[in-house]
Structure formats: structure tokens, C-alpha cells
MARKOL-986101 format. One record per residue (C-alpha): x, z, y. Coordinates in nm, 3 decimals, always signed. Layout:
<rodrens>
c1,c3,c2
X,Z,Y
...
</rodrens>
This chain:
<rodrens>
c1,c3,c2
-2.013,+2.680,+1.934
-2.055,+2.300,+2.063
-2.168,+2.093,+1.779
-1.826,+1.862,+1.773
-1.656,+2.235,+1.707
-1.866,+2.238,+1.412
-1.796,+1.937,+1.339
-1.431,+1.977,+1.342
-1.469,+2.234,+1.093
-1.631,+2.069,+0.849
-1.364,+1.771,+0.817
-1.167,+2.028,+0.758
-1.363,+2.171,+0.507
-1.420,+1.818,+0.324
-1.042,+1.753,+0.351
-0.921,+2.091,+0.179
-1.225,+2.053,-0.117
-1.073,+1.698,-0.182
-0.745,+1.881,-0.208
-0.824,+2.209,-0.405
-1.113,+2.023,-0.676
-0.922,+1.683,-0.702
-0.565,+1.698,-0.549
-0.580,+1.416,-0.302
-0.431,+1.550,+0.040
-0.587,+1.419,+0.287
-0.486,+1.704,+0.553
-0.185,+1.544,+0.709
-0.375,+1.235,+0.800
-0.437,+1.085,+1.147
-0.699,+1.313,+1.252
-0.862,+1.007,+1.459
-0.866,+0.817,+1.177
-0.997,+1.040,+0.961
-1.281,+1.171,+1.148
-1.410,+0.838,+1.171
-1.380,+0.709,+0.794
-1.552,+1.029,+0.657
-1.882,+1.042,+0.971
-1.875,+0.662,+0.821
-1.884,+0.744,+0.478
-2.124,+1.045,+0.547
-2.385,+0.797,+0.646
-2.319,+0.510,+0.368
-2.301,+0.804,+0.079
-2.694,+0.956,+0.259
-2.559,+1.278,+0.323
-2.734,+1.450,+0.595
-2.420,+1.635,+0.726
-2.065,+1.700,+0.605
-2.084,+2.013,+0.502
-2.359,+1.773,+0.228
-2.110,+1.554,+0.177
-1.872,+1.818,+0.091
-2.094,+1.946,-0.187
-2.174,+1.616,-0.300
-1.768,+1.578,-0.380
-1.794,+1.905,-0.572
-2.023,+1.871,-0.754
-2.161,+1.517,-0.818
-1.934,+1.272,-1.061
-1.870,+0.931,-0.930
-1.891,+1.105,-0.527
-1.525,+1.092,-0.519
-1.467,+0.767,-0.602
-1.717,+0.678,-0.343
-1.573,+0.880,-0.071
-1.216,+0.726,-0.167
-1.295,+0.321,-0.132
-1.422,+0.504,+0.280
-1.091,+0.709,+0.322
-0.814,+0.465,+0.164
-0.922,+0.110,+0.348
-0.896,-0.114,-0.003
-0.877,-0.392,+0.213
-0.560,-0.649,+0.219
-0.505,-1.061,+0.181
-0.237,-1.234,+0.029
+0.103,-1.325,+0.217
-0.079,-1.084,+0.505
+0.195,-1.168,+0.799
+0.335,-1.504,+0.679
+0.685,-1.426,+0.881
+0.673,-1.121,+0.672
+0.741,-1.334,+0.362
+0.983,-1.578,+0.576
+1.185,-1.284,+0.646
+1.166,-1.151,+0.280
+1.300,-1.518,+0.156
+1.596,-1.568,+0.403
+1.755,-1.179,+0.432
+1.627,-0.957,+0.145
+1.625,-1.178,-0.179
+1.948,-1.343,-0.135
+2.124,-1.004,-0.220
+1.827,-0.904,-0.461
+1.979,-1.198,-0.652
+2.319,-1.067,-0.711
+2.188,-0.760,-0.936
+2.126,-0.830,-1.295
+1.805,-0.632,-1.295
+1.572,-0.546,-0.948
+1.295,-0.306,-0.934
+1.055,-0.304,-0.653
+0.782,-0.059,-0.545
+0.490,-0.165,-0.376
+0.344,+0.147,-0.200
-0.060,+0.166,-0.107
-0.112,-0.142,-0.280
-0.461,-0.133,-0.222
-0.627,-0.397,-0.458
-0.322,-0.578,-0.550
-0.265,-0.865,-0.307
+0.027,-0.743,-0.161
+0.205,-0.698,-0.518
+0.087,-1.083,-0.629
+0.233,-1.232,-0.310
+0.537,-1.060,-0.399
+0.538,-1.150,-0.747
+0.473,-1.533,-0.655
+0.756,-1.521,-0.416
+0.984,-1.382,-0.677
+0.871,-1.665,-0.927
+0.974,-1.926,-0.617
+1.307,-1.760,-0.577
+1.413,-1.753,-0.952
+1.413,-1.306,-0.928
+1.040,-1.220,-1.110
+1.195,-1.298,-1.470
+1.434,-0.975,-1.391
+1.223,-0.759,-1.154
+0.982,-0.490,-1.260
+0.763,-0.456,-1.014
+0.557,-0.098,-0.957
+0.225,-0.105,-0.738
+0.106,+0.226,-0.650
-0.216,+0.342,-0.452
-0.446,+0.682,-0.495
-0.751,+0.482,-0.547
-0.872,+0.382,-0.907
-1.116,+0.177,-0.835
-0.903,-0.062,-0.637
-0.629,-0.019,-0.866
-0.861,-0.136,-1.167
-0.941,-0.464,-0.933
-0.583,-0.496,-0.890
-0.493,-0.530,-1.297
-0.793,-0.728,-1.326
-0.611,-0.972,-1.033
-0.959,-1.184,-0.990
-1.015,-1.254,-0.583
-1.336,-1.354,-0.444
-1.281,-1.771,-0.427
-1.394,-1.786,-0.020
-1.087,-1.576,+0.044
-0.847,-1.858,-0.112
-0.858,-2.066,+0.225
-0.705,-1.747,+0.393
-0.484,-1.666,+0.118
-0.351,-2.031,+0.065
-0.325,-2.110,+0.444
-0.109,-1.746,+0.478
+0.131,-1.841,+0.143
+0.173,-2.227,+0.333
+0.268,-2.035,+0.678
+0.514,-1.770,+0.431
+0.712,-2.091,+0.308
+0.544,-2.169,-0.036
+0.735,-2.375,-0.223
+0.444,-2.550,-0.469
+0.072,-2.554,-0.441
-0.090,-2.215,-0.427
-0.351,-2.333,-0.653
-0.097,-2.370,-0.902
-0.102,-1.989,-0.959
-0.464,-1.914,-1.037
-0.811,-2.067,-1.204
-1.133,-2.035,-1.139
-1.304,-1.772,-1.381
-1.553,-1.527,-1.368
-1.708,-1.655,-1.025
-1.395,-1.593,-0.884
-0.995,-1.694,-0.876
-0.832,-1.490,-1.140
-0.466,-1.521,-1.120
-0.167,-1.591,-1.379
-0.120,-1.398,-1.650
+0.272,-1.377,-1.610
+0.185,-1.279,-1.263
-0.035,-1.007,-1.380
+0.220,-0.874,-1.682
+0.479,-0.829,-1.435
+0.347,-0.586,-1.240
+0.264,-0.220,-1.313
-0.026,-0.050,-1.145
+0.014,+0.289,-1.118
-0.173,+0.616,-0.958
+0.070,+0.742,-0.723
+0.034,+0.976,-0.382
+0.295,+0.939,-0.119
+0.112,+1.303,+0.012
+0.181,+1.513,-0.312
+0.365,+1.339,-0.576
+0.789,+1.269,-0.595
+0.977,+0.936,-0.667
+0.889,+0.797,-1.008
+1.246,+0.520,-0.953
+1.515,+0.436,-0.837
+1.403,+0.075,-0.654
+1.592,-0.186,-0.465
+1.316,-0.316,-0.229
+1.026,-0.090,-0.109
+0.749,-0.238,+0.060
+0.466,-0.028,+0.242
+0.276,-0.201,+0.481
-0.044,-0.093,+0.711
-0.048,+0.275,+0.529
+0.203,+0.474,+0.738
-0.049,+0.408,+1.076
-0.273,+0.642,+0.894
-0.045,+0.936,+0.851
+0.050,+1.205,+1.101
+0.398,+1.232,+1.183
+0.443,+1.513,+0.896
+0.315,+1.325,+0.636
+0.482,+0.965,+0.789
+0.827,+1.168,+0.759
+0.708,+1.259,+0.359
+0.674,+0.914,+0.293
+0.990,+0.767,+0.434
+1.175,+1.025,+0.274
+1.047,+0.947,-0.051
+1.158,+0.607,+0.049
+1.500,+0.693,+0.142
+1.544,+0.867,-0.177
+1.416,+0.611,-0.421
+1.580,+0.337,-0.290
+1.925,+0.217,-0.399
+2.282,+0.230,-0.220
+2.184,-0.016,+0.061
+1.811,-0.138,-0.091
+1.539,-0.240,+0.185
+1.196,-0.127,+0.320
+0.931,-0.332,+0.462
+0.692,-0.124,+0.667
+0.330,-0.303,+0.869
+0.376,-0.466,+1.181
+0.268,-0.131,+1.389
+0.500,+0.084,+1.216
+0.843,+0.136,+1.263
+1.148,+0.355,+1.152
+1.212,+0.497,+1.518
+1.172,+0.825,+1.607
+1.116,+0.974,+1.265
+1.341,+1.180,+1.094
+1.514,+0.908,+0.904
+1.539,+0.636,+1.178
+1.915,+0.700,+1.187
+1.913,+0.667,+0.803
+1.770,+0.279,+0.806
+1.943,-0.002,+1.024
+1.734,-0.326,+1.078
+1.760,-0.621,+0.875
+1.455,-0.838,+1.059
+1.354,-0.602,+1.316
+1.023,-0.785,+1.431
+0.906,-0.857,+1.078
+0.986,-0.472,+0.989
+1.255,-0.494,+0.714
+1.525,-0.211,+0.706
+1.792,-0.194,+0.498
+1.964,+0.203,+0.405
+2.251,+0.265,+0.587
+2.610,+0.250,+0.399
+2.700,+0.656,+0.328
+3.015,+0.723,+0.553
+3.304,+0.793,+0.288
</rodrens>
């Protein structure tokens, strides 16, 4: 047996003890993509082979925290995609307005910057005050950075040029301070969101939500697991709510492209479909 056979075998083997010892499913992810996160975080962790690495996940506390900041990519920016946010301002929260109460789900949020450039957006547009926004990701560690919503201060030249390009309305250092060697951000920013521990592999909807946004997560899924997610999507989302999706994912040819009908189809909005009578 050729040693990338072997190899082959033990991803597979990592994968399923991830599953069975901690309940993160891993096994319907891009196979590409996976291969190469876990032969990267076999040599960061020091583990001679996977089959080590493996045991290591078993057996050793604090390994699977490890292995997750190598398989879930806790990397983001704020207003990521400034015509993202454009399109966000001129077609979806003009009818997010008209409903007394809005509740939004940020999916994969990663560490958070995704859900604070929606939450300043909503504070622009006059919606945060009635929105309860939900940020979800499988990691804890980036989840815990997330509450915490302090960013490193050399990103805030990235972060304020992207909320300029996005249509800011004020100054973007209007919504943070500088604390703790870094920027920490609003309090009313942070108390309106809810981080939560959520799998879009193994758990169900949690609410029923008028906007959904899930960007850069659904190019790491398999076509399977893709279709999970969307209809988890379809199903949470409210007669005629939205989805946002990454700028390399789209709607068609899954099994609920006929379910969504574009809104801004460069940006990647969708909005559900109207249920025929």
C-alpha cells in the first residue's frame, strides 16, 4: 500500500475520532481542504504522523482546541467585501425595517467581525435597537475572542478603510477605544449580539431569522454537507427573509437553488421564494 493510501486512511481515521470522542463532523468536508489543514496542523501540534495526532485528540486535553483554530480558519476582517455591505444597505434593510422585531443569524462567525460589522450597520440604519442578533461558529476559542470583541489595533487601517468603501455613515473610530493593547469595541455593540456554539454539520435550527448571513464557510463543505447547511437556512428563515453567502459560493445547482431567487446576485444576497398558494 503506497504511503498517500495510508495516508488517506488516517484522515479518515482523525476525522471519525473527532466525531465519535467530541461530536464535531468533520467527514463531509472538502476532502482537499481538509487534507491540507490537518498535514498542517500535524506539523504545528509535533506529531510525528496522523495516526499521533489522532491519539493526541483522544487523549490529551487542550489537543482539540488546538486542532480546531487548524480545521475551522478563525480568520475574517470587518466589512470583508465592502459591496457586500452596499448591497445589504440599499435591498435587504429597507424591508428589515418594516418588521417590529428582526432576528439575524450570523453562521461561522469565526471571531466575531462579521457579526460587529453587521451590528454597526444596523446602528447606521436605525434596525440594531430591535434586532437580536445570533453568531454561531464550532470553535470556542474564537468564539471567546468574539464576546471579548478586542481586535489587534494594526488591523483598524483594513477594517476602517473596508467600513469607508461599505458606505459608513460616521467615523469608524467612533465605535471602539483603545484598551488592552488593542481596539476593544462598544459595549452596546457587544450586548447585542449572542455568541453561540452551533454546527451547521450536526445540530438543527435554534430560530426562526429574517436575514442569514454565511459567508466563506460553504467553500469548505462537500456538496452533502453544502445542501445540510442551506437547508437549515431555508428552514430558519422567515416567509421571504434573505441569505448572504461568500463571494465563491452560490445557490445554483444545489438542492435549494430553485427555493432562493436573487436579490444582488454579484454581492450574493438571496431572498426565499414566495410559497405558490
Amino acid at each position: 500500500m503506497s504511503a498517500d493510501a495510508v495516508e488517506e486512511i488516517e484522515i479518515r481515521l482523525v476525522v471519525e475520532a473527532v466525531y465519535q470522542r467530541w461530536g464535531h463532523d468533520f467527514r463531509d468536508y472538502s476532502p482537499a481542504s481538509l487534507k491540507r489543514r490537518l498535514l498542517y496542523a500535524q506539523r504545528q501540534m509535533g506529531a510525528r504522523t496522523l495516526s499521533a495526532l489522532q491519539e493526541r485528540i483522544l487523549h490529551e486535553p487542550g489537543a482539540l482546541d488546538q486542532l480546531l483554530q487548524y480545521l475551522t480558519v478563525p480568520v475574517s476582517e470587518m466589512f470583508r467585501d465592502p459591496r457586500y455591505f452596499l448591497a445589504l444597505r440599499r435591498h435587504v434593510v429597507p424591508v428589515l425595517l418594516t418588521y417590529p422585531s428582526v432576528k439575524v443569524w450570523i453562521a461561522g462567525c469565526s471571531t466575531g467581525e462579521e457579526a460587529y460589522s453587521i451590528a454597526i450597520l444596523f446602528a447606521e440604519e436605525g434596525l440594531l435597537e430591535r434586532a437580536i442578533v445570533y453568531a454561531t461558529d464550532i470553535n470556542h476559542a474564537s468564539l471567546e475572542r468574539a464576546r471579548q470583541g478586542i481586535y489587534p489595533l494594526e488591523q483598524l487601517r483594513g477594517f476602517t478603510r473596508n467600513y469607508q468603501q461599505a458606505g459608513g455613515q460616521r467615523s469608524f473610530s467612533d465605535y471602539y477605544t483603545a484598551a488592552y493593547g488593542g481596539a476593544l469595541f462598544d459595549k452596546r455593540l457587544r450586548d447585542s449580539i449572542t455568541f453561540a456554539d452551533h454546527s451547521l454539520a450536526t445540530d438543527n435550527v435554534f430560530a426562526e431569522t429574517h436575514f442569514i448571513s454565511c459567508r466563506n464557510v460553504l467553500i469548505y463543505f462537500n456538496r452533502k454537507l453544502q445542501d445540510r447547511a442551506l437547508g437549515l437556512f431555508h428552514e430558519s428563515l422567515t416567509h421571504r427573509g434573505f441569505v448572504g453567502l461568500g463571494t465563491k459560493e452560490t445557490l445554483e445547482f444545489s438542492a435549494y437553488g430553485d427555493r432562493f431567487e436573487p436579490v444582488a446576485k454579484s454581492e450574493r444576497i438571496f431572498r426565499k421564494r414566495q410559497v405558490p398558494a
